[in-house]
C-alpha positions, 0 to 999 in steps of 0.5 A: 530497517522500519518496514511499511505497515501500511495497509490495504489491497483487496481480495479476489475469489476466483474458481466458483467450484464450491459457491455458498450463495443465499438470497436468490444465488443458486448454491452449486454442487461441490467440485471433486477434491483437487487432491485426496484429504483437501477439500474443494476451494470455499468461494461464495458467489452473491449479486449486487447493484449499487451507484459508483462514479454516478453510474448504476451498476449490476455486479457479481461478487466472487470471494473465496479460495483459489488454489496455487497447485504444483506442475503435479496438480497437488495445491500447496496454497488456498488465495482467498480473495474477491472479485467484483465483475459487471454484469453483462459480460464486456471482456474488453472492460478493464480488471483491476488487480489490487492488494495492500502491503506490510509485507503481512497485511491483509487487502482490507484496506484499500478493499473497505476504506476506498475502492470496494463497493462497501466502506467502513466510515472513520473519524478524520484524524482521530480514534475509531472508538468502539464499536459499531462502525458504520458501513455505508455504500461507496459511491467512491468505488471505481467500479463504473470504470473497472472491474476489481480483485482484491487479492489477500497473499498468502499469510494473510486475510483468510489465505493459507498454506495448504497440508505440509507446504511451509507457507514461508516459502511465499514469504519473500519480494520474489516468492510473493510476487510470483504467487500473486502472478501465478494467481493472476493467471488463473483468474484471467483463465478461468475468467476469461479475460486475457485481452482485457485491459489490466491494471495492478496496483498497490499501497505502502508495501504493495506498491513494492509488491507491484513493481516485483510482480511487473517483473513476474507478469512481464519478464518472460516468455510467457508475458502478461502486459499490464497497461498501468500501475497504481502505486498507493504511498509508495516504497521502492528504494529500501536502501535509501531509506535504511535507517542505519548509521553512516547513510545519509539518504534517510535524513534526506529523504525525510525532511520534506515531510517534516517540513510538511507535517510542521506546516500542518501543526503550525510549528514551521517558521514563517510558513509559506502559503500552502503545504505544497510550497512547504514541501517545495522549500525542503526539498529544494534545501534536503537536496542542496546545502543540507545534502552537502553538509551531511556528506562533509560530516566532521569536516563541515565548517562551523559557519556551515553548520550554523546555516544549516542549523537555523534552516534545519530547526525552521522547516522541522519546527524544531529548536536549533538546540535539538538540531545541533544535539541531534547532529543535524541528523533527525530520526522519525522516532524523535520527531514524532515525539519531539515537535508536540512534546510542549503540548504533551501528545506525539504524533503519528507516523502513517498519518502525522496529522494523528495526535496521540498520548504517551504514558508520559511526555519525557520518552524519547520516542512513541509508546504507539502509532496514533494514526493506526492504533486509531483505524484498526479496529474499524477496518477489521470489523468491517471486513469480517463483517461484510465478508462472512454477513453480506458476501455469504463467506462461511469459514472457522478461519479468523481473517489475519488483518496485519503481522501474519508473516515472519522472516521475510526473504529481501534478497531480489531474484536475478541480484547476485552477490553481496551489493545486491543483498545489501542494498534492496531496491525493486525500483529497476524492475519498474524502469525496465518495464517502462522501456520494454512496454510502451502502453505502460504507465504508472500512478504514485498517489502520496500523501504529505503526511505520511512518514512511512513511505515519505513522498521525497523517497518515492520522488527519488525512487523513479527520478532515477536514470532509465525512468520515462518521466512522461509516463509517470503521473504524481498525485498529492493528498492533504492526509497521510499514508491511508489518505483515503480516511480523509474524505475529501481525498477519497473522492479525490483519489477515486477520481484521480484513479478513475481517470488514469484507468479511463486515458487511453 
């Protein structure tokens, strides 16, 4: 199973107990140690002012640790992450809960390429090069609408296992969400926000993380009602999307977005006009004549197959003879190294408008991904940083961007036997929530150039039975997985999210 690596969701700090503040912020004395041998949690607190939305804003920055602590008050886990509060004081205001994903990334992403008041500014589509990079003022933060935490799990950013806990045993869909709920809670109690309007939301990963953590928040007693959900690039359904032999669906679902990325390189027969209706004709054909030939397999007739050949090789931009070698059946990995291979580049899998160069032209699939090998040194130098420089954050621990978990745990609490094992998809926990809260809504923002988390999948995720599509919006970028690198649709998802937060 290929797993979403994408990226972003943002970092909160929550219980100034030990605040290293300079310029003008008063440093406090440190609280006494939660437990004998473990140090008070490291968090900074600085103030800032900036223009976000058109708006002057007063803000104070929290960033640092807060401890996850057994019944017995022992910590067993530091959260690093970092809250930006207006000033004044409005416990009404909206707070937002954000994060990205992997499972194993950092929140650097959504933190310093969209939402926080800081971002790091990249080359569209191409490579970041070296450094420096520079880091500019994000008129684009949604501050003026809402407050933020950017909230890095355990494994991941500066956040950590504390003395002998293993910190696998966060490592999981239902130990990660209930970590991030048990830290929600105590950013609402010692913030004193429980009647504020709350949103969580998430990108490529933590979109999962999300819908999980709706579960954690909302599926007891002791229930925290969110009013939204913002689902950046999203993946639900792993099981539809499994790339194993015998399913199906991963061909399905993945057309659309050849179909798209075909379009955008020119490689498409007869394109229509505009990407949008590019990817309207392949869905319309991934879920009628192509989904019927793949379901008939072997006994597909010969005068089907050519018709589903020809329509095949013109959406991918392929050759009829690569589609019938490939039995109709085309894999990410071949794609991207297939559709450019005559002009000797592959192209990227976050964000396949990315081009990249392979040792050599004849592989089957792609030495790397462009489209992140492309970012990440930005991103990473950006946030350590602003963290360390800016946010006064002083710690030896180096800030894991991506890959600091391992063998994570897919089985979903309250599945029970093999099916449920088997076929992993959070999807139901996200209808149930939407029938058992009725402020609820939902955002899925995605970009057409994304392959891994491919539009069509998050449209079949939550086209599904029990799902309220009245309160479901979908949005569409003209970049990829990280659209917001692209900066016309930064400004197009700030503004689309600025809305969603201020409908009421």
């Amino acid at each position: 199973m290929r797993l979403t690596i994408s990226l972003a969701a943002l970092a909160l700090a929550i219980m100034p107990m030990a605040v290293q503040a300079q310029d003008g912020d008063k440093k406090k004395d440190e609280a006494p140690a939660a437990e004998a041998g473990v140090p008070a949690p490291n968090v900074s607190v600085t103030h800032h002012k900036g223009v976000f939305g058109g708006k002057a804003i007063s803000y104070t920055a929290t960033t640092g640790e807060t401890y996850l602590k057994d019944k017995d008050g022992k910590p067993l886990a530091a959260i690093y992450a970092t809250s930006y509060v207006k000033d004044g004081g409005d416990k009404k205001r909206p707070i937002t809960f954000l994060y990205n994903g992997g499972p194993g990334s950092g929140s650097l992403w959504l933190h310093m390429g969209a939402f926080g008041p800081k971002r790091v500014v990249l080359p569209d589509a191409q490579d970041d090069g070296a450094p420096p990079y520079p880091l500019v003022d994000n008129a684009e933060s949604l501050l003026d609408v809402t407050d933020l935490v950017f909230i890095d799990p355990v494994g991941t950013g500066f956040s950590h296992a504390i003395g002998k806990k293993d910190p696998k045993d966060y490592w999981g869909v239902s130990a990660d969400a209930k970590s991030i709920a048990d830290y929600i809670r105590l950013w609402l109690n010692e913030n004193g926000r429980w009647s504020s309007p709350k949103f969580i939301g998430g990108e490529s990963y933590g979109t999962t993380r999300s819908v999980a953590l709706i579960n954690e928040l909302e599926g007891s007693y002791n229930d925290v009602a969110v009013n939204g959900i913002i689902l950046i690039s999203s993946i639900l359904d792993f099981g539809a999307s499994a790339e194993v032999q015998g399913n199906e669906m991963p061909y399905i679902l993945n057309l659309p977005s050849m179909a798209t990325t075909a379009w955008y390189h020119k490689k498409m027969g007869n394109p229509p006009a505009t990407v949008a209706e590019a990817a309207q004709q392949a869905r319309a054909f991934a879920i009628g004549p192509y989904a019927a030939a793949l379901l008939k397999g072997n006994q597909l007739s010969d005068q089907e197959r050519a018709s589903v050949r020809t329509e095949l090789a013109r959406l991918t931009g392929l050759s009829e003879q690569f589609v019938d070698h490939a039995e109709l059946r085309i894999s990410p990995g071949r794609f991207y190294k297939e559709l450019l291979r005559d002009r000797g580049v592959s192209i990227g899998r976050l964000d396949t408008r990315y081009t990249g160069k392979d040792y050599d032209a004849a592989g089957e699939e792609p030495d790397n991904d462009p489209s992140f090998y492309a970012i990440d040194g930005a991103y990473t130098a950006a946030m350590n940083s602003y963290a360390r420089d800016e946010l006064k954050y002083k710690t030896d621990r180096s800030y894991v961007t991506i890959g600091g978990v391992s063998g994570w745990d897919w089985k979903l609490q309250g599945q029970r036997g093999r099916d449920g094992e088997v076929y992993a998809s959070v999807a139901p926990y996200l209808s149930k929530a939407l029938r058992e809260n009725s402020g609820l809504k939902v955002f899925v923002g995605q970009g057409w150039y994304d392959f891994a988390t491919p539009f069509f999948g998050a449209e079949y995720a939550m086209s599904r039975t029990g799902f309220d599509p009245a309160r479901i919006q979908y949005h569409y970028y003209d970049a990829g997985h990280m659209m917001y690198v692209r900066p016309d649709d930064l400004r197009k998802l700030s503004a689309d999210i600025r809305a969603f937060i201020s409908q009421r």
